[in-house]
NUMILUM-688656 format. One record per residue (C-alpha): residue number from 0; residue in three letters; chain; x negated, z negated, y. Coordinates in nm, 2 decimals, decimal comma. Layout:
N
SITE   seq   type   mol     east       up    north
SITE   NUM    ALA     A        X        Z        Y
...
//
This chain:
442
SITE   seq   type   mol     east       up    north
SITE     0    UNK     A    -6,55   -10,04     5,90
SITE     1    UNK     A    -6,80   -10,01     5,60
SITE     2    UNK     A    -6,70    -9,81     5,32
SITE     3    UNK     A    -6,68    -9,94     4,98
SITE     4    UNK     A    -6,92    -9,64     4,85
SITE     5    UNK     A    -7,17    -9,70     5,07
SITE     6    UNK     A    -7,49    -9,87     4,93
SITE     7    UNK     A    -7,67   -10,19     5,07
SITE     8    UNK     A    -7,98   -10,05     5,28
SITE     9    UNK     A    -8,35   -10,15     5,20
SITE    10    UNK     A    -8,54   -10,09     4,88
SITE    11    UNK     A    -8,53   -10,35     4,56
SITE    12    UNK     A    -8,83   -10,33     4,34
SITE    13    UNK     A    -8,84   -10,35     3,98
SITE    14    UNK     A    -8,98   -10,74     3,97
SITE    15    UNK     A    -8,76   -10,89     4,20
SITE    16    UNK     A    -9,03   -11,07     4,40
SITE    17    UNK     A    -8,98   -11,21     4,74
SITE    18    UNK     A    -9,25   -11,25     5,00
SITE    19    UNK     A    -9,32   -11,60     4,94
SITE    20    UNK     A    -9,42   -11,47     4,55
SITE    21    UNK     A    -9,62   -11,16     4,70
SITE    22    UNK     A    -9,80   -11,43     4,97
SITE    23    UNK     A    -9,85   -11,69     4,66
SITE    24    UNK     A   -10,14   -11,70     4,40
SITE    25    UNK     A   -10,14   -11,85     4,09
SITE    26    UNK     A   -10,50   -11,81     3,99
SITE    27    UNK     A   -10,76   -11,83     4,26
SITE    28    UNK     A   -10,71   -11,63     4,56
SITE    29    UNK     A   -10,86   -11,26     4,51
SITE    30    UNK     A   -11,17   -11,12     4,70
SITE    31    UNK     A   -11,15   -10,87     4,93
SITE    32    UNK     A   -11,30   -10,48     4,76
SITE    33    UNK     A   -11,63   -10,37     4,76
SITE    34    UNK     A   -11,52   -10,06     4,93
SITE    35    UNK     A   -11,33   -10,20     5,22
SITE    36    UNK     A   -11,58   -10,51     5,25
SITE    37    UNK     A   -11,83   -10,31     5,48
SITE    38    UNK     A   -11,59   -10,24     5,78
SITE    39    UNK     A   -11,53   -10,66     5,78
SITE    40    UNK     A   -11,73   -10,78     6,06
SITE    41    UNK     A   -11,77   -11,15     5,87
SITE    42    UNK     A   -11,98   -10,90     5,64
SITE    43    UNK     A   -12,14   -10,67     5,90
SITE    44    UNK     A   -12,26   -11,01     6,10
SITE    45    UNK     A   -12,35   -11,25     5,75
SITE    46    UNK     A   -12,60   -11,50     5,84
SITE    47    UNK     A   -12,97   -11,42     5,71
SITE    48    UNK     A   -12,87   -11,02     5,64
SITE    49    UNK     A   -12,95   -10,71     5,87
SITE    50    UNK     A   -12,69   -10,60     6,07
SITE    51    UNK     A   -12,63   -10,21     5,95
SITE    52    UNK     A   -12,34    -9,99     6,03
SITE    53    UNK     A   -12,03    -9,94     5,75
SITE    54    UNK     A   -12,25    -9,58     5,77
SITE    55    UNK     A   -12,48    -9,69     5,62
SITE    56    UNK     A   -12,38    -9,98     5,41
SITE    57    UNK     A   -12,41    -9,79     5,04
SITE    58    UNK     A   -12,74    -9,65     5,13
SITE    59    UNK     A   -13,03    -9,78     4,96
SITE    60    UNK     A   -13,32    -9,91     5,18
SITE    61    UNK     A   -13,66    -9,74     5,15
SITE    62    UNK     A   -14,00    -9,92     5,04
SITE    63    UNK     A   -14,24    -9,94     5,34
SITE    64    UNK     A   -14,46    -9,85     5,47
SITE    65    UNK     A   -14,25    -9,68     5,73
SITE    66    UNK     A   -14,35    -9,41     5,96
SITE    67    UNK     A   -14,58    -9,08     5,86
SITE    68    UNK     A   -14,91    -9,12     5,75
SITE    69    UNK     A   -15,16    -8,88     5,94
SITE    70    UNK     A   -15,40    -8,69     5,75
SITE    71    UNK     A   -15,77    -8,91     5,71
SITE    72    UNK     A   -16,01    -8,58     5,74
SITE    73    UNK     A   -15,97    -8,22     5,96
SITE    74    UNK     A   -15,87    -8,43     6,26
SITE    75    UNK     A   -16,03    -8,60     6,61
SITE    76    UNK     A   -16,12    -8,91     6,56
SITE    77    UNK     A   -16,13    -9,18     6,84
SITE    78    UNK     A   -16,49    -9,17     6,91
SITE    79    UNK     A   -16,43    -8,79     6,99
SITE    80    UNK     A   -16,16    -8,81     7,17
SITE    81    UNK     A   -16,33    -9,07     7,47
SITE    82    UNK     A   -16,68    -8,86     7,48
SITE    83    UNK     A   -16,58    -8,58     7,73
SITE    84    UNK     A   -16,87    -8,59     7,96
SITE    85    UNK     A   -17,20    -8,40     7,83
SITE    86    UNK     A   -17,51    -8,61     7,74
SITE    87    UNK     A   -17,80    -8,37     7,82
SITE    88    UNK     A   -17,93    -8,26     8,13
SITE    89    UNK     A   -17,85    -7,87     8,06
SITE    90    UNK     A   -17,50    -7,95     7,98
SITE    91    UNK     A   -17,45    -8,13     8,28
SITE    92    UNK     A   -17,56    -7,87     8,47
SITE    93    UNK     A   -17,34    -7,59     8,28
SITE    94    UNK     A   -17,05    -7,81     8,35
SITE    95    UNK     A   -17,11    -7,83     8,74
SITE    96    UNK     A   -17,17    -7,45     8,77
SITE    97    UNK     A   -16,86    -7,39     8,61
SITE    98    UNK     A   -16,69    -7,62     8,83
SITE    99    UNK     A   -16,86    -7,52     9,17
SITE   100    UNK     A   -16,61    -7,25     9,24
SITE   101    UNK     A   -16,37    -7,49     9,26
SITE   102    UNK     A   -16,26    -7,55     9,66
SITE   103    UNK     A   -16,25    -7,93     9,61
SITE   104    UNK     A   -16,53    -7,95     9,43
SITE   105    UNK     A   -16,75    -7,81     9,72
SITE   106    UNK     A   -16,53    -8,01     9,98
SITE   107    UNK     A   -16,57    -8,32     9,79
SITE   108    UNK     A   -16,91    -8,32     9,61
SITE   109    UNK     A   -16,92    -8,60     9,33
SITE   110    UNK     A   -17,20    -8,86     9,52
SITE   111    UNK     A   -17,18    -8,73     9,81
SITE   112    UNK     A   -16,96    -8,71    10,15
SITE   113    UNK     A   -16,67    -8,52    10,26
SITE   114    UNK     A   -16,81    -8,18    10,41
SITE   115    UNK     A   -16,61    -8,03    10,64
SITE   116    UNK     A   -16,89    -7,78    10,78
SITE   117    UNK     A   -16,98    -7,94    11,09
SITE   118    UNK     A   -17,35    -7,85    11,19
SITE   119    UNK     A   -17,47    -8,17    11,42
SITE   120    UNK     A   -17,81    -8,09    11,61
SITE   121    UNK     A   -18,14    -8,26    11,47
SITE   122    UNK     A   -18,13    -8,60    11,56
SITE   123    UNK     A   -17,82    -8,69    11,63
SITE   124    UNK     A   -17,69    -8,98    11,48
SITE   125    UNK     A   -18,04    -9,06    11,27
SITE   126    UNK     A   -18,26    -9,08    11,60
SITE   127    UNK     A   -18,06    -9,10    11,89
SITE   128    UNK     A   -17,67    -9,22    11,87
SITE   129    UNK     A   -17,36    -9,06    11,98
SITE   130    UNK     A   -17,20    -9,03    12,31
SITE   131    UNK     A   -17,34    -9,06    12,66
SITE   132    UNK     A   -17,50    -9,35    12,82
SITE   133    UNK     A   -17,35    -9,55    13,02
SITE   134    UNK     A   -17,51    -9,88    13,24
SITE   135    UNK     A   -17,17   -10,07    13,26
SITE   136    UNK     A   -17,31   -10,37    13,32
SITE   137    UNK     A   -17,48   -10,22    13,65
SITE   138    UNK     A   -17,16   -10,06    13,74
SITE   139    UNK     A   -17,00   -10,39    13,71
SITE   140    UNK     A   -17,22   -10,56    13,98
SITE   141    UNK     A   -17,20   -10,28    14,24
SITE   142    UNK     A   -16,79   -10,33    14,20
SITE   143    UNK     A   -16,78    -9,97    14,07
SITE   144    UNK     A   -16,56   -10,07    13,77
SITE   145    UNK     A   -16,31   -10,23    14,09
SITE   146    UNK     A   -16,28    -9,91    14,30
SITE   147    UNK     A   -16,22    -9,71    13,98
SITE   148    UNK     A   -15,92    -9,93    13,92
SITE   149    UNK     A   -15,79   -10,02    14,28
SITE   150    UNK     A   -15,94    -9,69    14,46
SITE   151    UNK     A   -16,01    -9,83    14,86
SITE   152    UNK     A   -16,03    -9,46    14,96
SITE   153    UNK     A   -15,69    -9,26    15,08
SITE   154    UNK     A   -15,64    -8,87    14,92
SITE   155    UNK     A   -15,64    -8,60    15,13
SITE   156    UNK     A   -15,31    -8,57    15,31
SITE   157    UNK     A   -15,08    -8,25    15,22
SITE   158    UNK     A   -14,94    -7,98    15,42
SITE   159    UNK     A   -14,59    -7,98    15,53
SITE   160    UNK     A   -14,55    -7,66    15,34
SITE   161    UNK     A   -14,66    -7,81    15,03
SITE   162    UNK     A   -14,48    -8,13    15,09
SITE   163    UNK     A   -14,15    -7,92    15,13
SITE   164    UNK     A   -14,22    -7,73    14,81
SITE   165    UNK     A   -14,27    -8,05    14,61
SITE   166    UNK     A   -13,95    -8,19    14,75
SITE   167    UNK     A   -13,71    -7,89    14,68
SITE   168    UNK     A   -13,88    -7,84    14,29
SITE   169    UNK     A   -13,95    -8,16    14,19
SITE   170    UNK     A   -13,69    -8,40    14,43
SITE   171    UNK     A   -14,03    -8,58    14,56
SITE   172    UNK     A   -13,96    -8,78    14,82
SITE   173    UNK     A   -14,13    -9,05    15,02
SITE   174    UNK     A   -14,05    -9,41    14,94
SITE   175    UNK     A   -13,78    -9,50    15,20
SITE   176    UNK     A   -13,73    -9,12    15,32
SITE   177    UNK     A   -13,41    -9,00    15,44
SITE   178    UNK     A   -13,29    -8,69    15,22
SITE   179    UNK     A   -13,20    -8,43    15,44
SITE   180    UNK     A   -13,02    -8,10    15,30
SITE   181    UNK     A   -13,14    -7,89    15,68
SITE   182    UNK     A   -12,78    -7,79    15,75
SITE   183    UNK     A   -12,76    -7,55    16,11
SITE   184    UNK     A   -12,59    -7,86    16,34
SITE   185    UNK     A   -12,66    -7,62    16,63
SITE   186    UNK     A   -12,40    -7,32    16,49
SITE   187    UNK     A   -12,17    -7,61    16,44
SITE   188    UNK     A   -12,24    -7,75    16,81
SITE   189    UNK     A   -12,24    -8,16    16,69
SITE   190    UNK     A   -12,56    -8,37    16,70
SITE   191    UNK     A   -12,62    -8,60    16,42
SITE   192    UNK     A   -12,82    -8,85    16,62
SITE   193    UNK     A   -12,49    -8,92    16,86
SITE   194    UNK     A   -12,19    -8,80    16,65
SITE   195    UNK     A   -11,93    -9,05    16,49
SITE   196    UNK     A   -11,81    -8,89    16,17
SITE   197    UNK     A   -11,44    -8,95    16,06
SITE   198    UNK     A   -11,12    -8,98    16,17
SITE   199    UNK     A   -11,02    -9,18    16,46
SITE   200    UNK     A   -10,74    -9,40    16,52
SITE   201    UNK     A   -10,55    -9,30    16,85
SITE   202    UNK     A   -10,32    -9,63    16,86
SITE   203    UNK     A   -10,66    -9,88    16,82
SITE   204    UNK     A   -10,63   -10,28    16,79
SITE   205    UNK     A   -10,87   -10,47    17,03
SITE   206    UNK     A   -10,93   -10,78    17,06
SITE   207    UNK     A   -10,83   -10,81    16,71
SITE   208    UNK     A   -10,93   -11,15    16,58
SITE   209    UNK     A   -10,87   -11,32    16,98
SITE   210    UNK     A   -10,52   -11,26    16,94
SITE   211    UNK     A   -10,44   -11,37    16,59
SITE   212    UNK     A   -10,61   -11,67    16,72
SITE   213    UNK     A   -10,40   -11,68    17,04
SITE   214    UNK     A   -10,08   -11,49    16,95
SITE   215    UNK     A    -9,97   -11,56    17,32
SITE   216    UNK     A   -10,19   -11,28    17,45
SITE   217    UNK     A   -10,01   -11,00    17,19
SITE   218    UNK     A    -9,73   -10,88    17,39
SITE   219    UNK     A    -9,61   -10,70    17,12
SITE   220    UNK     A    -9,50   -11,04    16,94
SITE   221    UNK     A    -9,20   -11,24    16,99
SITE   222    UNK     A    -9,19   -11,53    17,20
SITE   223    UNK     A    -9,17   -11,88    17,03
SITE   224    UNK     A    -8,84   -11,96    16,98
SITE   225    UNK     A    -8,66   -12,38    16,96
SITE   226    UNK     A    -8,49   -12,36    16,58
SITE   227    UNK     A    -8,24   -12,61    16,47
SITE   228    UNK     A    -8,31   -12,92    16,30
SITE   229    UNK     A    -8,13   -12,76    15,95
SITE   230    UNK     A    -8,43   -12,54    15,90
SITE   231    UNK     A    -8,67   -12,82    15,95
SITE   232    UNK     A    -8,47   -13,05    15,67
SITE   233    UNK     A    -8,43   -12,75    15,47
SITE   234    UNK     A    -8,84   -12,72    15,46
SITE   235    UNK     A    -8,83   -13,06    15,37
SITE   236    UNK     A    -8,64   -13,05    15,11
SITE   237    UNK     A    -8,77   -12,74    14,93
SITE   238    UNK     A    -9,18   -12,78    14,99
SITE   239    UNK     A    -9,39   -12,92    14,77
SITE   240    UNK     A    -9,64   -13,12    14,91
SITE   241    UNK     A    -9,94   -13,21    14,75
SITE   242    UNK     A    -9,96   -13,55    14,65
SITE   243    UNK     A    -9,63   -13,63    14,73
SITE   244    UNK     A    -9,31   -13,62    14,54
SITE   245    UNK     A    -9,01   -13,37    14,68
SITE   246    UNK     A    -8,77   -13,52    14,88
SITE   247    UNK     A    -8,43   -13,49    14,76
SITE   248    UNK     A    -8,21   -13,57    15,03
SITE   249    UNK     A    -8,07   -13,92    14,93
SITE   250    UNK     A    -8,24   -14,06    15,20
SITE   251    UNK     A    -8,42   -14,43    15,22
SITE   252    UNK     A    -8,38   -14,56    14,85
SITE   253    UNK     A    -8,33   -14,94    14,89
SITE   254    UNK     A    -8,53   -15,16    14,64
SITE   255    UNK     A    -8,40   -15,20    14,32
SITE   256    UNK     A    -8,41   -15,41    14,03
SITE   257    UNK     A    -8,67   -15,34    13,77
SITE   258    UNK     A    -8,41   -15,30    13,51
SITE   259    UNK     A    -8,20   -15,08    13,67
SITE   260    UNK     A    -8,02   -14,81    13,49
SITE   261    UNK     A    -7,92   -14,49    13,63
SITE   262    UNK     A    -7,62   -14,28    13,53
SITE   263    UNK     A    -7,25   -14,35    13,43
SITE   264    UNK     A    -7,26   -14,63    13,15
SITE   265    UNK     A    -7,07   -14,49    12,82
SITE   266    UNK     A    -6,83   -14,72    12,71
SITE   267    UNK     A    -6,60   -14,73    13,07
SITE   268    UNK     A    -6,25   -14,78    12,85
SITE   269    UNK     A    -6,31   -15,03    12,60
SITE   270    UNK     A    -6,48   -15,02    12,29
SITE   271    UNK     A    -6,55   -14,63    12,16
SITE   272    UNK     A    -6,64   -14,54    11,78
SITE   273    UNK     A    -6,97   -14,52    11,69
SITE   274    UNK     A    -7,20   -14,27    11,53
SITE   275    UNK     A    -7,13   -14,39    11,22
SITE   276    UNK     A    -6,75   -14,38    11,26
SITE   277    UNK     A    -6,83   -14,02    11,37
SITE   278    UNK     A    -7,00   -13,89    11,06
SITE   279    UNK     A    -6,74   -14,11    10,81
SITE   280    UNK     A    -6,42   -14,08    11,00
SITE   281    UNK     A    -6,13   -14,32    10,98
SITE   282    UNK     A    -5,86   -14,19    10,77
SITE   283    UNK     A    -5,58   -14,36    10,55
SITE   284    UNK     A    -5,55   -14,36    10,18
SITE   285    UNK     A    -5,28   -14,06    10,18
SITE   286    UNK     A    -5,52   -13,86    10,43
SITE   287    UNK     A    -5,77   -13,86    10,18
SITE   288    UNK     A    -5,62   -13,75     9,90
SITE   289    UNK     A    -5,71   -13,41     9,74
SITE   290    UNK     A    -5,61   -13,08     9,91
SITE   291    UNK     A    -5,26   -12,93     9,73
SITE   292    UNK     A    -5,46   -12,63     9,65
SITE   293    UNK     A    -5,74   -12,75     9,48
SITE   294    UNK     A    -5,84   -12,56     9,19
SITE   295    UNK     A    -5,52   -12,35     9,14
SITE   296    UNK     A    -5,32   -12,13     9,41
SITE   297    UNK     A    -5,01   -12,14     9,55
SITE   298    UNK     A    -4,93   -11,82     9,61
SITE   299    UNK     A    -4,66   -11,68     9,40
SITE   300    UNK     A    -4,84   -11,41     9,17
SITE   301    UNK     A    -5,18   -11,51     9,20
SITE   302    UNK     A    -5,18   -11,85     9,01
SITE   303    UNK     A    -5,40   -11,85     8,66
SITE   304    UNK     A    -5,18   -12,01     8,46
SITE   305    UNK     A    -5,02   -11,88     8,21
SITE   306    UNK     A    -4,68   -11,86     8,07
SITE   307    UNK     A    -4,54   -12,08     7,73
SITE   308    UNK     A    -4,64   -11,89     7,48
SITE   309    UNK     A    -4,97   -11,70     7,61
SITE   310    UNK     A    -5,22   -11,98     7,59
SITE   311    UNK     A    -5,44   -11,76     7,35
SITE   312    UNK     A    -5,39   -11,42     7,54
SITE   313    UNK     A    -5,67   -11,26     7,67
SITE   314    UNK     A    -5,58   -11,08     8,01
SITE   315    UNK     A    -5,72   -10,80     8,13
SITE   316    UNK     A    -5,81   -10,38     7,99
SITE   317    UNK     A    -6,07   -10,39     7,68
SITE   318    UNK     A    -6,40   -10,25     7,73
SITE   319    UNK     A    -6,36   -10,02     7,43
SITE   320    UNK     A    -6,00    -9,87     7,46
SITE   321    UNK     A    -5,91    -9,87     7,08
SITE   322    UNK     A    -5,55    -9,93     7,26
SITE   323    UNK     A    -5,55    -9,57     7,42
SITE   324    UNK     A    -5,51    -9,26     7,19
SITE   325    UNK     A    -5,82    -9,04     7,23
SITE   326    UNK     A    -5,73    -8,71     7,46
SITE   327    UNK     A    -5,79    -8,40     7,28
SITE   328    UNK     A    -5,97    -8,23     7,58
SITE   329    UNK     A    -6,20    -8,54     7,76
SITE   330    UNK     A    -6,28    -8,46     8,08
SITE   331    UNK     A    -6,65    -8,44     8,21
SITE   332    UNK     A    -6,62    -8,76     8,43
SITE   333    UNK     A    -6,41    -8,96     8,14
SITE   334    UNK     A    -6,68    -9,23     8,09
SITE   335    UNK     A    -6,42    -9,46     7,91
SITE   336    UNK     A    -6,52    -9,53     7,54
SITE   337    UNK     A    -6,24    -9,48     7,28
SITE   338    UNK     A    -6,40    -9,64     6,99
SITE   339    UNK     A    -6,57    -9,31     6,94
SITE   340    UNK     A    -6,92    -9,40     7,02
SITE   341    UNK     A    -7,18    -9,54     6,87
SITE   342    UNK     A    -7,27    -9,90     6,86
SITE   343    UNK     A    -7,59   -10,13     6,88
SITE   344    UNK     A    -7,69   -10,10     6,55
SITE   345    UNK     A    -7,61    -9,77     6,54
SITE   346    UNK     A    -7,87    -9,68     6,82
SITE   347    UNK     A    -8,13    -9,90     6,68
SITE   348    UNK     A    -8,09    -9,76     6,34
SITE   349    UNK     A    -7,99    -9,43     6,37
SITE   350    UNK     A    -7,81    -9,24     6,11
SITE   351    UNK     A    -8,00    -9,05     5,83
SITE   352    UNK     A    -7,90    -8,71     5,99
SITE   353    UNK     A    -7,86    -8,82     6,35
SITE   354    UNK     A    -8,11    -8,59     6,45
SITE   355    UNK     A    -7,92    -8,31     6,37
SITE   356    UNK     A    -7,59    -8,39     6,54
SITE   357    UNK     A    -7,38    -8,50     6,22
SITE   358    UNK     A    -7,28    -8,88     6,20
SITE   359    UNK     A    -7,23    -9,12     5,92
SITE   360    UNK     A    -6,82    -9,03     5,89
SITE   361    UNK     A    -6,92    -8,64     5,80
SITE   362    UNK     A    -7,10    -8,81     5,45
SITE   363    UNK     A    -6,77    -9,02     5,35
SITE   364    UNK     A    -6,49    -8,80     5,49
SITE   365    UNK     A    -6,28    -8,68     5,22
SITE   366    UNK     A    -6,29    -8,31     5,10
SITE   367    UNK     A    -6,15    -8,07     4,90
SITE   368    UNK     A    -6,31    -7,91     4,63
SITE   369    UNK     A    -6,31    -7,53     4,76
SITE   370    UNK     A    -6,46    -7,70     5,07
SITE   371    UNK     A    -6,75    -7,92     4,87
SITE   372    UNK     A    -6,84    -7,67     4,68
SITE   373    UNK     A    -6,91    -7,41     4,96
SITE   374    UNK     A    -7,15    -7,71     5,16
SITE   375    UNK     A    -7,31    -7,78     4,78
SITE   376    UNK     A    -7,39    -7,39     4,78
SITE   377    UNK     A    -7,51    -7,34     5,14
SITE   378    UNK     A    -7,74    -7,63     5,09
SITE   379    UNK     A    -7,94    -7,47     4,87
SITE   380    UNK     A    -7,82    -7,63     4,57
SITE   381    UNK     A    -7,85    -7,46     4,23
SITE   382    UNK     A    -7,58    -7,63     4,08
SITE   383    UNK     A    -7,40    -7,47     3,72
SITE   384    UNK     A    -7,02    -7,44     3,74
SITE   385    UNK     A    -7,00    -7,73     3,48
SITE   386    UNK     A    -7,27    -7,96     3,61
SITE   387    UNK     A    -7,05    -7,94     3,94
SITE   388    UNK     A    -6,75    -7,96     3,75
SITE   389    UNK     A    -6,85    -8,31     3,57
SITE   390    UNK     A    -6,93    -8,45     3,91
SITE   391    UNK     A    -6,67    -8,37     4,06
SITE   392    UNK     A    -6,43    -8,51     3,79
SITE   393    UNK     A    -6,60    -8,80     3,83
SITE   394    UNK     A    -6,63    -8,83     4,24
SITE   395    UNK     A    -6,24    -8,73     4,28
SITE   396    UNK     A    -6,19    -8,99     4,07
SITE   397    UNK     A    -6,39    -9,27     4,23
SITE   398    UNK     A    -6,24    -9,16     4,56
SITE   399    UNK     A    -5,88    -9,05     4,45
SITE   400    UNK     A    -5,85    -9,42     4,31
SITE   401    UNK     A    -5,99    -9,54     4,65
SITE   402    UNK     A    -5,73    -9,32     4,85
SITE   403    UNK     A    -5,44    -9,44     4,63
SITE   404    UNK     A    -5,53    -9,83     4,68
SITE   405    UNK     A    -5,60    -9,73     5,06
SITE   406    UNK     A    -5,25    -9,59     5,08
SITE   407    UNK     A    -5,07    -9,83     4,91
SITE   408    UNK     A    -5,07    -9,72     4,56
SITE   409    UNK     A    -4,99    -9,36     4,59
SITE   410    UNK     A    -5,11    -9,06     4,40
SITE   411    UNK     A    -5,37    -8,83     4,57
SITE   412    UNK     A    -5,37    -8,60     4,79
SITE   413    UNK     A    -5,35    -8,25     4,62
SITE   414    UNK     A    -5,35    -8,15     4,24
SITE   415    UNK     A    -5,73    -8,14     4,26
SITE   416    UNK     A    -5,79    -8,47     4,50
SITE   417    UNK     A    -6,05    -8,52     4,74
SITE   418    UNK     A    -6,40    -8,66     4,73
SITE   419    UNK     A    -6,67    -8,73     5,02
SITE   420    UNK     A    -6,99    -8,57     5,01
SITE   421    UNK     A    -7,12    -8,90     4,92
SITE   422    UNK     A    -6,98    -9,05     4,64
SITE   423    UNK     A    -7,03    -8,64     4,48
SITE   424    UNK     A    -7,41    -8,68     4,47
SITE   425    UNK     A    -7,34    -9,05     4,33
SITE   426    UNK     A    -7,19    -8,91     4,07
SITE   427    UNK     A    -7,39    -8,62     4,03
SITE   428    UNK     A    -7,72    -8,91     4,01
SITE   429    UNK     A    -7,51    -9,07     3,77
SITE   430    UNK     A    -7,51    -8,79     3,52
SITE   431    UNK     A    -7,82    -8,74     3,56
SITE   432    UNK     A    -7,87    -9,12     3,46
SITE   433    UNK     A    -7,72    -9,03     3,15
SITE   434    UNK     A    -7,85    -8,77     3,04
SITE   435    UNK     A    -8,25    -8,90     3,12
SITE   436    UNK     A    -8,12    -9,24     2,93
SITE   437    UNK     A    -8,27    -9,46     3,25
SITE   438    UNK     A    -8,03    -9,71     3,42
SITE   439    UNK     A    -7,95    -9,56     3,76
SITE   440    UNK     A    -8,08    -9,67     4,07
SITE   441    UNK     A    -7,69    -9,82     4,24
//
């Protein structure tokens, strides 16, 4: 419930403008500052202007040349700094004694070879060439070139002790040699060359493949036995034969028409209802007539419809129970709201002293003067006993003539009244008003 005392909220200005008059220009529209123009990028990009940073927008731009000027005499100049190499024979010479103790420069002589302090004999290489000679070509006709490539005569053959010696250390063996590991077959008493190795079988098979082609000779098979015919149909019946379809026991089919139909026919009893007939049914009018309890009930205390005289009842337990009186110790589980809390505009605009726990009703609740005066004085407050006294003559009055109308006319409460903490500083703004001759703000 909004109290009377309360003001509107928001701000009013002094012209009374609305946003359509702050938005609208009479004259033509104004340009935007010099100060504030810099950081636009419509400025910082204008056509046929260099693009410089709001930095350094205000600062003025030097006259060239740019760069630093080097000093004209004292220096090296260019035709100086390319001559490095001496002209005259003595300073040439200087300059390669002072480089001779260089390694790489008696390594790598400038003119000259690599030395790498070979000492060749005298001749060799300007006289008489390299190498050995060699008369290929007359090797080549006396096949010498052949037998060094596919050698005709056999090496000298190795001892048997050198032969073992290469086969234990180096597993050389023969082409096509039998590895032998020289175990004592005398201490054992068996000779390799006639010994059969494994296990033999005691109850041996001969003859093996005569008698599974002659089972007659086996005497350890069955004699053929005459079996009844039932087996033989039974084979029949239950082989399939390739190329040929199963027989299923009906015997010799006779010919039959070509548009024969197998199978019981459908309709045996007269005519039968169709698909159609299925899907629709066949009922009478009163068989399709609406179910009884379509869209109401007919069990007794569960119908929605309400008695004569409730038509614009609303059923059911409130959301906020302003119904229930609120318990004077609420439990911790008690989520019910009681009217108590605050609402959605509360929460999305709290309070002016929300944040310290005290609520709208603290500002307008009604109070006596002893207890006003003490929150005036803890406040900080430097009030005079007659600059408190005038306001609160005039905010008891204000709010005793609120409380009277409130209760019906009566008188207020107390020979003093009662005034909220708001409508005190009103009054207290008020006299101020006064005394300063301005018109006050509410």
């Amino acid at each position: 419930m909004t109290q009377p005392q309360i003001p509107p909220a928001g701000i009013t200005g002094k012209l009374h403008e609305t946003a359509k008059d702050a938005l609208t220009w009479n004259d033509e529209r104004p340009s935007t500052p010099d100060d504030i123009k810099k950081y636009r990028q419509s400025t910082v990009h204008e056509p046929g202007k260099i693009v410089r940073h709001p930095g350094h927008a205000d600062d003025p731009v030097p006259q060239g040349p740019f760069g630093v000027k080097s000093a004209a005499s004292g220096g090296q100049n260019i035709n100086e700094a390319l001559k490095n190499y001496p002209d005259s024979e003595l300073a040439r010479w200087k300059l390669e004694q002072a480089e001779g103790v260089y390694a790489s420069a008696q390594r790598e002589p400038l003119g000259a070879g690599y030395v790498r302090g070979h000492r060749l004999p005298e001749g060799l290489g300007s006289e008489r060439p390299f190498g050995v000679t060699y008369d290929a070509r007359g090797k080549d006709l006396s096949r010498q070139a052949a037998a060094v490539i596919f050698p005709t005569d056999r090496p000298a053959e190795e001892d048997a002790a050198t032969r073992a010696m290469y086969t234990r250390s180096h597993q050389d063996f023969q082409p096509g040699e039998q590895r032998r590991r020289d175990y004592n077959w005398d201490a054992a008493g068996i000779d390799p060359a006639q010994h059969r190795f494994g296990a033999v079988d005691r109850n041996g098979v001969g003859d093996g493949v005569r008698k599974a082609l002659q089972p007659g000779l086996d005497p350890s098979l069955q004699a053929p036995k005459v079996l009844p015919k039932l087996h033989e149909d039974f084979k029949a019946t239950a082989t399939d034969y390739l190329g040929r379809p199963r027989q299923l026991g009906t015997g010799d089919r006779p010919q039959l028409a070509p548009d024969h139909a197998f199978g019981q026919p459908s309709m045996r009893k007269g005519r039968e209802p169709g698909v159609g007939e299925l899907l629709t049914g066949r009922f009478g009018a009163d068989e399709q007539q609406p179910d009884a309890d379509l869209g109401k009930s007919l069990r007794e205390g569960y119908r929605n419809q309400p008695k004569p005289g409730d038509e614009g009842r609303a059923f059911g337990v409130p959301t906020i129970r302003t119904d229930v009186r609120l318990p004077r110790l609420r439990s911790v589980a008690n989520a019910c709201n009681y009217g108590n809390e605050p609402d959605a505009g509360q929460v999305l605009r709290p309070p002016r002293a929300a944040d310290l726990g005290i609520s709208d009703e603290a500002f307008v609740a009604l109070r006596p003067k002893s207890e006003l005066r003490q929150l005036v004085d803890e406040a900080g407050l430097a009030l005079s006993d007659a600059d408190f006294e005038a306001a609160w003559a005039l905010a008891a009055e204000a709010d005793g003539g609120a409380a009277a109308a409130g209760e019906g006319g009566g008188a207020a409460e107390g020979p003093e009244g009662r005034a909220c903490v708001d409508t005190f500083f009103r009054a207290r703004h008020h006299l101020l008003a006064q005394t300063l001759q301005i018109e006050p703000t509410f």
